[in-house]
Each structure stands twice: as C-alpha cells, then as structure tokens.
C-alpha positions in Angstrom: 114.8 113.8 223.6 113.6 117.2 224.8 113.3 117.6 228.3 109.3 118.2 228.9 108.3 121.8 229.3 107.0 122.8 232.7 104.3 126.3 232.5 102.7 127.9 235.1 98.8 127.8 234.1 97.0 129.9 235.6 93.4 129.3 235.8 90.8 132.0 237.8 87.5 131.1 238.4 84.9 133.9 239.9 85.1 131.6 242.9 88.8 131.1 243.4 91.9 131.1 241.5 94.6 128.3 240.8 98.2 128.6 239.7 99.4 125.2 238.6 102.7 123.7 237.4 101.8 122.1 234.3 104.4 119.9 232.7 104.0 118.6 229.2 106.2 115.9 227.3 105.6 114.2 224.3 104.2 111.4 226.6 103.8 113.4 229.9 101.1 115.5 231.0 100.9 116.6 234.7 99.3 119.2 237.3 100.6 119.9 240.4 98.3 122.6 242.4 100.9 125.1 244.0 98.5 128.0 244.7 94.8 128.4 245.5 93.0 131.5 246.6 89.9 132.3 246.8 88.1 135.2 244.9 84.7 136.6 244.9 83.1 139.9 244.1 83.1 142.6 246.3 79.7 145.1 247.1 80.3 148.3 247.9 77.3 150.9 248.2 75.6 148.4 246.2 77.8 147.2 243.3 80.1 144.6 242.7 83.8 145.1 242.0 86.5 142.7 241.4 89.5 143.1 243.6 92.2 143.0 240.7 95.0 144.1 242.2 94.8 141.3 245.0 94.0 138.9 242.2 97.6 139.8 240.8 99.5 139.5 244.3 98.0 135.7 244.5 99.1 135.0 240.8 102.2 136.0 241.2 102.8 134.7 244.4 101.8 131.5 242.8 104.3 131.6 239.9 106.9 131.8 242.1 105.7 128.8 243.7 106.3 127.1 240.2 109.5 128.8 239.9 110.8 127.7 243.3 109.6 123.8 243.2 111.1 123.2 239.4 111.9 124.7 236.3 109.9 127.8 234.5 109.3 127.7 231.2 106.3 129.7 230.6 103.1 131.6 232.1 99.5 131.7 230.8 96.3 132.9 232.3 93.0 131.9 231.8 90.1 133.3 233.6 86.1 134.1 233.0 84.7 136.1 229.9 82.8 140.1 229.3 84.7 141.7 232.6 87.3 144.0 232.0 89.7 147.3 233.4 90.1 150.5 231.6 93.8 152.2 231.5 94.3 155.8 231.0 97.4 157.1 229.0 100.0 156.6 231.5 98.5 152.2 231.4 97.1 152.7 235.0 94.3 151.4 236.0 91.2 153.8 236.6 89.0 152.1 238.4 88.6 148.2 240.1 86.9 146.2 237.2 83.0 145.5 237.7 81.8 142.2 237.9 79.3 140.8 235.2 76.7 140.2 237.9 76.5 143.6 238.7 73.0 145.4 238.3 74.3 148.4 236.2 73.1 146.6 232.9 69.4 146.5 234.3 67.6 148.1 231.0 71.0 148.8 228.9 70.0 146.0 226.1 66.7 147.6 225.4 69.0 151.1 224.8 71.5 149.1 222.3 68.4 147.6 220.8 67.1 150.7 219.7 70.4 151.4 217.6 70.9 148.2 216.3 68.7 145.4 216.4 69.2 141.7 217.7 69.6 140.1 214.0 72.1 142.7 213.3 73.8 142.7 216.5 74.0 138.5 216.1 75.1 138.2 212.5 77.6 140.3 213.5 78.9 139.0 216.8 76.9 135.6 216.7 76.7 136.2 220.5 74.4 135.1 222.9 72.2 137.9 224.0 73.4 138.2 228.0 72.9 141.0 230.0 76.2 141.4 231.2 78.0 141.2 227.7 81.1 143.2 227.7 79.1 145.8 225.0 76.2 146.6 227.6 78.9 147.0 230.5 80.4 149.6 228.5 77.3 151.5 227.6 75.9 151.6 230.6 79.6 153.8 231.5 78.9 156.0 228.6 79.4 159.4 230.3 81.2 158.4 233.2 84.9 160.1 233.9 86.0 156.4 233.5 85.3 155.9 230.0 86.0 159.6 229.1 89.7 159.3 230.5 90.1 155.4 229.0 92.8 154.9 226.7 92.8 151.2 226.7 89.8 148.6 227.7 91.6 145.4 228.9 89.3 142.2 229.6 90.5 140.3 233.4 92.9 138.0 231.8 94.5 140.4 229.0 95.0 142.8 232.0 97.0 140.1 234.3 99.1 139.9 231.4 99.7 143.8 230.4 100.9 143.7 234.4 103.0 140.7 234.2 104.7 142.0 230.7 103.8 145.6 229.8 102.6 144.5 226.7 98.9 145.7 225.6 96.6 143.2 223.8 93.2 141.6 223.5 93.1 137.4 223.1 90.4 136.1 220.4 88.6 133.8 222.8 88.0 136.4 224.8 87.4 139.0 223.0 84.8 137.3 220.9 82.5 137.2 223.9 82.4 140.7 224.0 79.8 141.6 221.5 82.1 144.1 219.7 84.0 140.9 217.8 83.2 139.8 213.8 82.8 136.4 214.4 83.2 136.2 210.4 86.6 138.0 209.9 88.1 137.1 213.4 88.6 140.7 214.0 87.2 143.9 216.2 83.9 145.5 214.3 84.6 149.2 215.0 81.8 149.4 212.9 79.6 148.5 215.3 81.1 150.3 218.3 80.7 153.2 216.7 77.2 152.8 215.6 76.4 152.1 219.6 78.6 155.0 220.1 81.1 153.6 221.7 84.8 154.8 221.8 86.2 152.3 219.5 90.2 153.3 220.2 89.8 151.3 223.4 89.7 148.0 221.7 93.4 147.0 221.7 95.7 144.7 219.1 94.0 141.4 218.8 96.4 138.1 219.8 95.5 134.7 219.7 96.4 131.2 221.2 100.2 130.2 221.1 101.3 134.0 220.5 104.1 134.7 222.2 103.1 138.1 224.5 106.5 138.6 225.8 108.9 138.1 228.7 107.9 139.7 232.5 109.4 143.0 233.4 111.8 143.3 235.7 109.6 144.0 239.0 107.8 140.6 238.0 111.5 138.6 237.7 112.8 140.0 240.3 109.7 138.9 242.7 109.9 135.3 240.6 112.8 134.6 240.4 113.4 134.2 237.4 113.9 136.1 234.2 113.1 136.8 230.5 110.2 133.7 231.4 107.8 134.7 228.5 104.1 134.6 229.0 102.2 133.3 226.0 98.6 133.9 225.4 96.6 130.5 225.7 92.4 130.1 225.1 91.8 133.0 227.8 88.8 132.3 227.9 88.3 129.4 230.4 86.0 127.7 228.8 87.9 127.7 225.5 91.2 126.3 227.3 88.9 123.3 228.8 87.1 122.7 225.4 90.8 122.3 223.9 91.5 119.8 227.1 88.2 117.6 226.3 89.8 114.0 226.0 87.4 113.4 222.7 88.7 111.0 220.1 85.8 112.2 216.9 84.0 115.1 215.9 80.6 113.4 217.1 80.9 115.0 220.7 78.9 117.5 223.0 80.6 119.2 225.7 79.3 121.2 229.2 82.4 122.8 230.8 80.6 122.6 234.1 81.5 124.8 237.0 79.8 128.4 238.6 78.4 128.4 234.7 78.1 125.5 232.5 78.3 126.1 228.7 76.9 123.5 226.7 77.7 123.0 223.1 79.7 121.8 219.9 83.0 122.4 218.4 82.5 123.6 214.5 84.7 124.5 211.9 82.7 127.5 211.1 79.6 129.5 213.1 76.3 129.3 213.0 74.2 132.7 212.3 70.9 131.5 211.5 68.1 133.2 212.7 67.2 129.9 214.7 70.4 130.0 216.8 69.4 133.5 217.3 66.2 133.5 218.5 67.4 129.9 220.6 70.4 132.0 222.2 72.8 129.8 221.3 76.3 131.9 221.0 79.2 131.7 218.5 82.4 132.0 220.2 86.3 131.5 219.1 88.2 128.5 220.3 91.7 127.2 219.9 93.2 127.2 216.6 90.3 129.0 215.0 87.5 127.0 215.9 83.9 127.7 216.6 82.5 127.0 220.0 78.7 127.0 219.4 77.6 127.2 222.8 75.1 128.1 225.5 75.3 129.4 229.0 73.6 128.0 231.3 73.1 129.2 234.7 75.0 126.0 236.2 76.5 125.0 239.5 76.2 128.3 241.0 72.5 127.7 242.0 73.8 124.8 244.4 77.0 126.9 245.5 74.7 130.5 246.4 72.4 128.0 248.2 75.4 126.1 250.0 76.2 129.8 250.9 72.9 130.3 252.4 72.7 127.3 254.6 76.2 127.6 255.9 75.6 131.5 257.1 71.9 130.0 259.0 74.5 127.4 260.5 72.0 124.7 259.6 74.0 121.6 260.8 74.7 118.6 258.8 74.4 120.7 255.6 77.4 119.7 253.7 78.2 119.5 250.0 78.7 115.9 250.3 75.8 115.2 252.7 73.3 117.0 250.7 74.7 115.0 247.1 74.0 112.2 249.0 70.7 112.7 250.4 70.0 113.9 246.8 70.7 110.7 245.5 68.1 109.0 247.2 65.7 111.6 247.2 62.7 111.2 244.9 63.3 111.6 241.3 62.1 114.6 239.2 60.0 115.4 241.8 60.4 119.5 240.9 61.7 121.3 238.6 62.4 124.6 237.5 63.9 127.0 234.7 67.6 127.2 236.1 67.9 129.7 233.2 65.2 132.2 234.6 67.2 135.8 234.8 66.2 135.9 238.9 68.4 133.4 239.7 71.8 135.3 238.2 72.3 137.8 240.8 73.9 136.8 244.8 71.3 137.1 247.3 71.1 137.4 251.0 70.7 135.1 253.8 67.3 137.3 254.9 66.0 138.3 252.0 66.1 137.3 248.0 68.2 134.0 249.5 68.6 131.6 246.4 66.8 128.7 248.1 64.0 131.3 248.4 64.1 132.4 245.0 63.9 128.1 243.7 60.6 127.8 245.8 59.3 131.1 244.1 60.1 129.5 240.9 58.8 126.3 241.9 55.4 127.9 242.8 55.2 130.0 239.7 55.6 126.7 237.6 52.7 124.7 240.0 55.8 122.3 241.1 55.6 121.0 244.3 57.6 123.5 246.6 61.1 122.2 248.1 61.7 122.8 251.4 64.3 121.3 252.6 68.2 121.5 251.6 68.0 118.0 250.4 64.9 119.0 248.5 66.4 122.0 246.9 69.6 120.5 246.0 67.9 117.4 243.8 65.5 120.1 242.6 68.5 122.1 241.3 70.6 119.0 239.8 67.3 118.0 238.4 66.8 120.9 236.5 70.2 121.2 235.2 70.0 117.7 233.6 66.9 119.0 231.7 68.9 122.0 230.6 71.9 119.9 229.8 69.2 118.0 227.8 67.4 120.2 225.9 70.7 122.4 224.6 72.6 119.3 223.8 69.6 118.5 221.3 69.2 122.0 220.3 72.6 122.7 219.5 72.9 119.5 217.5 69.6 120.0 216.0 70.8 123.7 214.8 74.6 123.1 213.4 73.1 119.8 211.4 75.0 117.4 213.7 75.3 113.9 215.0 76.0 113.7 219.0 77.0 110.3 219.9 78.9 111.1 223.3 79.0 113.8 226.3 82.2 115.2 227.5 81.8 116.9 230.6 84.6 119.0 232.0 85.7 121.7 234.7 84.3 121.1 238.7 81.5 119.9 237.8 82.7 116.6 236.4 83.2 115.4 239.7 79.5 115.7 240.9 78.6 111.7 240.2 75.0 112.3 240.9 74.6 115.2 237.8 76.6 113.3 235.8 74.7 110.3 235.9 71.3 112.5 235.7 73.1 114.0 232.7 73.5 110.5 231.1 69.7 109.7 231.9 68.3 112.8 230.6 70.1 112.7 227.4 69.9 109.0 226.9 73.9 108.9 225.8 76.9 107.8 227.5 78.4 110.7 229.4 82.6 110.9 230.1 83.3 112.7 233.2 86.8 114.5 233.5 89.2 116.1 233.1 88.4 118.3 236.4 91.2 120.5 235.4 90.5 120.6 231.8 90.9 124.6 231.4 94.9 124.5 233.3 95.3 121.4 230.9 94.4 123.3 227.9 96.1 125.7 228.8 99.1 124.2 229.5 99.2 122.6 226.4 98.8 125.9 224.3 102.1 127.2 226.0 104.0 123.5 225.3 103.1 124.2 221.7 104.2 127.7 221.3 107.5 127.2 223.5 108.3 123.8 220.5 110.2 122.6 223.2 108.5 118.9 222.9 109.9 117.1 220.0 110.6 120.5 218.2 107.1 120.9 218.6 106.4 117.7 216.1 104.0 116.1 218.7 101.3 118.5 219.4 100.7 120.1 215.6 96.6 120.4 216.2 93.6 119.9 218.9 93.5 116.0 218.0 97.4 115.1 219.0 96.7 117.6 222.4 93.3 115.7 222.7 94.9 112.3 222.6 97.6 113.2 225.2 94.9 113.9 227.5 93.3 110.6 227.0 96.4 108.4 227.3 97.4 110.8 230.5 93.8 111.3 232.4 91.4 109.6 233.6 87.8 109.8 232.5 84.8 108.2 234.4 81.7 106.7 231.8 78.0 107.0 232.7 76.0 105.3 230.4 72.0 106.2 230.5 70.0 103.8 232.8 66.1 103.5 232.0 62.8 104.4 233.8 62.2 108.4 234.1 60.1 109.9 232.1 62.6 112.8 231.0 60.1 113.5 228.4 57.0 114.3 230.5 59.1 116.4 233.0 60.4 118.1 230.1 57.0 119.2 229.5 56.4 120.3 232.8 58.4 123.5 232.3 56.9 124.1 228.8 
C-alpha cells in the first residue's frame, strides 16, 4: 500500500491564517494545526490595505513547520475571493493589495452600469452584483500609476503561489468571482474587460484544481527545508475548497460555509442565468471539478465578531464569546430582527462612532423592532437574523435551480456556534449537520492527495463523492433537527 500523502494546506481567512499538515490515505484523513497568525486589514489615511508580504513570512514559516514535524509532499493555498496585487514587468509587486471592504468602490457600479448593464454583466459572469467585485476594484484604479505600470493582476492566493514558485497564473474558483470570468466557457471574457475599458493583458493563464503549479524556488527550499516540494493549485477559493470538504452523501443538499461571510447555496452541474437569479443576487461561481456553486453572500459572522471587537475595546467585563452565546440562548426568541444583508453593516466601524452594535440598533429602529441594548441583546438579535437569511436563500436558491433540499450542511467556524445552528434547523424546518470546522484545509488537502496519485495510484479519490465519503467515515458531524413553536413565518414578515 502507498504510504498516505501528507500536504501543507494552507487556509487564510481575513481574520487569521492557518497552515495545516493535512494527511490523506485511502482510509486516513487528518489535520494537525502547525501555524496560526492572525491577519486583518490595515487603514492608512483612510483605506484599507492588506499586509501581503507579512502574510507570506507566516505561510512560509508555517510550511516549514510541516516540513520539520513529518514528511512534505505538497503545498496549496486557499484564501478569500475579488482581492488581488498588480506586478509590473520585472513580477514585483507595485503596491500592498486593497481589501474588498475598502470604500474606493463607493459609486463605481453605477460607472460600469452605464457601459454595460446588469443582465449583460450577469449572463456573462453570473455574478452576484457586490460592490467590492474584483471588476469595480479595478475601475475605480483606472488612471492610477498602478494600473498604468501593471503587467500582471494576481488575485491574494494566485500571488502566494507566483512567490512560492515563480510561476504566473489565475485558479478558476477564484477567478470566476471576479466579474471578468465566462461562467459559460470557463474562460476570461476579454470581451468584457475591454468594453469596461479595462486593460485586459493583466488577466493571466487560467489553472484549475489538481494542476500541478510547480516546485518552490530555491529561496523558498532553502528556508523549508526541503526541495523540488511542488505546490498544486486546489479550490482557491475558500469557500470552494470547504464545499468540496461537505461530508454529503446525495445531491439533495444546501450548504452555508459559515465564517466572517457565510455563502449559502447549491452545488449544480451547470449555472443558473435567469433573470430571477439575477434580480435575487444569487451568484454563479466555479467549484471543484467543474461544478457550479450557485450561491449567496451573506453578511455572516462578522456582525457578531466587529461587535465582539467593540465591547472588548469599551472593556465591558464579562463580555465573552461564550458568555454572550450563552446568555443568547436564553434570551427571548425573535424578539428583533434586522436585514443582516443591509450594505451599512459591510464596512469596520469604530468603538466612538459608526460602532456595529450602534449601527444594529439604527437598523432595528428603522424597521420599528424593538431596540437591543445590551450585548446579550445584540448578539441573539444578530444570530436571529442570520437564521432568517439562512432561511430565506436556502428556499430561494432551491426554488430558482428547480431543486429538492432535504438536508443542511453547514461548514467553516461557524459550525461550531450550537445556538445558530440549532436556529438554522428551526428556521428552515430541516435537519441541519454541523462540521467539518476545517472543511476548506480538508478540501483542500484532498485536491493536492488527488493530483500527487500517491494514494492507491490515485484509484480512491477519482471524483467529489469518493473525497466526500472520506470525510464522512473520518469526521465528525453534529445533527440538529428542527424543534417546533416560533413563528419563523410571521418574523419573516417583519422585515418585509
């Protein structure tokens, strides 16, 4: 028998980052956590920047903590969607990369839209209309020395791996939430840059999951360890790596990888462009081996975390993550709730002025909801008001693609927070399964077992279903199943 493969997954979150040893046999599947650093976006004279160079010294400091406790058969990376670096000529880096909840996008839409217009931008890209898209990032740098000097535009993930290995490229999953991807053909629509008028030549050689990228240059052996380790190019999007670690056993599933975002949706065989799933915002993007993650962001656990922020810099005692899921659970039910979607609630605030907490009372009195005023208050209006948005886009998704949703996976951080998961089962009225918490390092560890065909010859992971059963024998899951008396419907209503 093959000895199992053992890959450094690399998983960044716009929180904090993990480098995990992930080791994968034909009846073996485990993380070890060897590396966690935490990661944020940084203002400066009023934007947000990601520090990407500092990013890359704790990813490689973490593969060599794979390489030093064990074998090292492989690296991936997986990380958030839209942000990206641009390289000049000489493949250097022109400026830090912005982050997505920066405010230089503020209008930029409306300019696209006068070019081309929503239905065309969607049957093209099939992309949920967000501000921070990777398109209206770039428009809104038309005219800047950046973007007149850029050779190559490199999304977060693809530009971790150009530094690791020198090689240039652009993975599918990520690319396709960019806004500049045909979601029909699979491939760039220069098309469509130009008609926007952006510099199409930036858009570099499209890869996809399992595609060998190449080994590590020397620099990055030499600090390893180790050399000629390949790094292969897994679902780079996060969210695409945990949909391919969902433990489902049928077709008949929703998901919510639930974390700082949660996208809620389906896994199809082909998108859906209708002008319904337009004008609903639902967004077509690629998943592992080719398929169709028909999704929608929602604003998710970052409400609770920016709030958690807020209380902790007033030094309000006893206000803990745990305390306040407690006090949450016994708080009264539906009691408040808001549109966790609304725009306001996207960018950080401060502690003294635009604090989120302030900005879920403003919402609470704009809706003629009782306000919240304490944390414990807040926190069960927030989880609340997810479990209707969970509710609402499970249905509308299902009711869109012309499917059947018997079951709820939920993946990523927020599997672990019992109390949304249970409201998640109520709202929905189906059984929710909790876990994998690491479902984006397990996808991604299985991507680079398959392409290394070091487990069996490769025989025993051939498609999603054989990786999606490993996961089951190998992890647990916990089951809510939907208990009776709140009137989901009514507070439904509430919020129109």
């Amino acid at each position: 028998m093959t000895e199992p493969v053992r890959v450094a997954a690399v998983d960044l979150g716009a929180t904090s980052g993990r480098v995990m040893a992930c080791r994968v046999g034909a009846r073996t599947l485990h993380l070890e956590e060897l590396h966690r650093f935490p990661n944020g976006a940084v203002p400066v004279h009023g934007s947000l920047f990601w520090d990407a160079l500092g990013i890359h010294r704790e990813v490689l400091h973490g593969i060599r903590e794979v390489a030093r406790t064990g074998r090292l058969h492989g690296i991936g990376i997986d990380s958030w969607a839209v942000d990206y670096g641009l390289l000049d000529g000489a493949g250097q880096l022109l400026a830090n990369p912005r982050s997505h909840r920066d405010r230089r996008t503020d209008g930029v839409p409306t300019r696209v839209r006068q070019l081309v217009s929503d239905a065309e931008l969607y049957d093209v890209t099939g992309l949920q209309q967000l501000p921070f898209n990777t398109v209206y990032q770039l428009v809104s740098e038309l005219g800047t020395p950046a973007l007149e000097a850029a050779e190559r535009m490199l999304l977060l993930p693809d530009l971790l791996t150009y530094w690791l290995t020198g090689e240039v490229g652009a993975e599918r999953t990520n690319a396709s939430t960019t806004g500049l991807y045909d979601v029909r053909t699979g491939e760039w629509s220069f098309e469509l840059a130009r008609r926007i008028g952006l510099p199409w030549s930036i858009l570099p050689p499209l890869r996809a999951p399992g595609d060998v990228v190449g080994p590590v240059v020397d620099e990055v052996a030499e600090y390893v360890g180790v050399p000629g380790v390949p790094v292969i190019s897994v679902g780079s999007h996060d969210t695409a790596s945990a949909v391919a670690g969902v433990p489902a056993e049928s077709e008949s599933f929703a998901y919510i990888s639930s974390g700082t975002w949660s996208l809620v949706g389906l896994e199809l065989d082909a998108a859906v462009l209708s002008a319904d799933a337009r004008v609903a915002d639902f967004t077509n993007e690629t998943g592992v081996d080719g398929t169709i993650r028909f999704l929608r962001n929602v604003m998710g656990l970052w409400v609770l975390s920016e709030s958690l922020r807020t209380w902790a810099d007033r030094r309000l005692r006893d206000v803990t993550l745990p305390s306040l899921l407690a006090g949450a659970a016994e708080a009264p039910a539906l009691r408040t709730v808001v549109d966790i979607d609304d725009p306001r609630l996207l960018a950080p605030g401060t502690v003294s002025t635009n604090s989120m907490p302030a900005r879920i009372q403003e919402l609470a009195h704009e809706a003629g909801e009782p306000i919240p005023r304490a944390p414990v208050a807040i926190t069960r209006t927030i989880l609340d008001s997810l479990a209707l948005a969970y509710r609402r886009n499970v249905r509308l998704a299902a009711s869109l693609a012309g499917r059947e949703v018997d079951v709820v996976h939920v993946v990523g951080g927020g599997s672990q927070n019992e109390l949304l998961c249970q409201l998640t089962a109520d709202a929905l009225g189906l059984p929710v399964l909790a876990g994998p918490a690491e479902a984006a390092a397990l996808g991604n560890g299985l991507v680079q077992a398959r392409a290394l065909r070091r487990i069996e010859g490769g025989a025993d992971l051939p498609d999603l279903a054989a990786m999606r059963a490993l996961v089951r024998r190998t992890q647990g899951v916990r089951r809510y199943d939907p208990r009776p008396g709140l009137d989901w419907d009514a507070a439904a209503s509430r919020l129109g």
